[in-house]
C-alpha positions as CSV (number, residue, x, y, z in Angstrom):
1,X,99.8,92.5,70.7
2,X,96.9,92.0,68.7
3,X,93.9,94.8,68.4
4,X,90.8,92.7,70.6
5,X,92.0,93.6,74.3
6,X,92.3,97.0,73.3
7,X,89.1,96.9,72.2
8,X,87.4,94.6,74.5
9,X,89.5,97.6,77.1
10,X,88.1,100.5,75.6
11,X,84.8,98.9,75.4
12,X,84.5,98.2,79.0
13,X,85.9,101.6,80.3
14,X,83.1,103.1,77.5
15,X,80.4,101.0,79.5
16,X,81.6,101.4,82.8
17,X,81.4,105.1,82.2
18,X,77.6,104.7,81.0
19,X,76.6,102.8,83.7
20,X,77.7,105.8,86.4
21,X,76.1,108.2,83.9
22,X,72.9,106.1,84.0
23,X,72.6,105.5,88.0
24,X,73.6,109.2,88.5
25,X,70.7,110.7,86.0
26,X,68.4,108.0,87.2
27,X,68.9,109.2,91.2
28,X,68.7,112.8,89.7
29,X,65.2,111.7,88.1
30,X,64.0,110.1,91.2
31,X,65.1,113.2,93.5
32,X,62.9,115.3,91.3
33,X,60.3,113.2,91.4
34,X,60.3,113.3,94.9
35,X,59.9,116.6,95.0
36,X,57.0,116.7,93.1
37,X,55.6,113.7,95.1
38,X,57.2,112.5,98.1
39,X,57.4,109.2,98.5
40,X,57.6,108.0,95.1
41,X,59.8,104.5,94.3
42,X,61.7,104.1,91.5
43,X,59.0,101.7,90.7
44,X,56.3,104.0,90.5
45,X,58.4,106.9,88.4
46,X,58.5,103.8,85.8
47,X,55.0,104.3,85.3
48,X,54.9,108.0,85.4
49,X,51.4,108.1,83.7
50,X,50.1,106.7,86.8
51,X,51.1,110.0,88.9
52,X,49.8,113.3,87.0
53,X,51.9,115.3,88.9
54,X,54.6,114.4,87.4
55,X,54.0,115.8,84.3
56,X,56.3,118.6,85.1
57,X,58.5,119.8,82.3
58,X,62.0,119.3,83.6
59,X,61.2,116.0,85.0
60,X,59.8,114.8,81.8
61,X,63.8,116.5,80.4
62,X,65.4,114.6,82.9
63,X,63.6,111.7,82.5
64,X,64.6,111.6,78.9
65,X,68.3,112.4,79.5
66,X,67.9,108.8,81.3
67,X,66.5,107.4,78.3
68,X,69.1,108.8,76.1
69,X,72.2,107.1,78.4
70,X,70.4,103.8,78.6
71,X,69.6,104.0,74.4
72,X,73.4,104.9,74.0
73,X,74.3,101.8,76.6
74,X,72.1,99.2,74.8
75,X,73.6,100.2,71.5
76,X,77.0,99.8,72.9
77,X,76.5,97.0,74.2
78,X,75.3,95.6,70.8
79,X,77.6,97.2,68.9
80,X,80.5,95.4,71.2
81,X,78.9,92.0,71.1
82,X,78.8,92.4,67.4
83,X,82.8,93.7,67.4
84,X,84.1,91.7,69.8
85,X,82.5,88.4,68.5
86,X,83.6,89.1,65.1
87,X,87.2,90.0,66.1
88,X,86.9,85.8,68.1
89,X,86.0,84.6,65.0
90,X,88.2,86.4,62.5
91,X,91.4,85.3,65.3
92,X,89.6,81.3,64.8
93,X,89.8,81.8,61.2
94,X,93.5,83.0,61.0
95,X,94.4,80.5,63.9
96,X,92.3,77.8,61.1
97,X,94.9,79.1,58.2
98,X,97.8,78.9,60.3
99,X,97.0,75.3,61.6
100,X,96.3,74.5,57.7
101,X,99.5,76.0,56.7
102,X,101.3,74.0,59.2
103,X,100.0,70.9,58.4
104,X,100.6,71.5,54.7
105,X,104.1,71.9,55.3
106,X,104.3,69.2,58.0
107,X,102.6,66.6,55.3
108,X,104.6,67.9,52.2
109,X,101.5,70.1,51.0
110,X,99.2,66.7,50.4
């Protein structure tokens, strides 16, 4: 068993965690911004300079908790594009070498 599924596995469960972190801060930001301001979308607390009410210190802290998840998540999800697609190509290379070998030794090494 080669190292990539693991990987690609522990990868996945890392990003499936980070996406239910993510929507449960982001409904904890929006349920504070509705108590400042009732009504309020999750459109309009993505333009929070457009409501000056919300300028309330622990929704601004919440609101960056949210942005701290979603920075982790995008690097993660970076970093694993970067891992995984190198682990793909390292396999094609040794998979290359193999096929090489094989032919060598199929041909006599000419």
């Amino acid at each position: 068993m080669t190292g990539a599924p693991d990987t690609r596995q522990l990868f996945e469960r890392i990003l499936s965690l980070l996406e239910a972190m993510e929507e449960n801060q982001r409904q904890k930001v929006l349920s504070l911004a509705r108590r400042l301001l009732p009504g309020l979308t999750p459109e309009d607390i993505r333009n929070p300079h457009d409501f000056p009410d919300l300028d309330d210190p622990d929704w601004h802290f919440e609101d960056g908790q949210l942005t701290g998840i979603q920075s982790v998540r995008f690097a993660l999800r970076a970093l694993s594009g970067e891992v995984l697609s190198h682990g793909d190509q390292g396999a094609s290379r040794a998979d290359e070498h193999q096929e090489d070998a094989e032919e060598a030794e199929q041909t006599g090494g000419r």
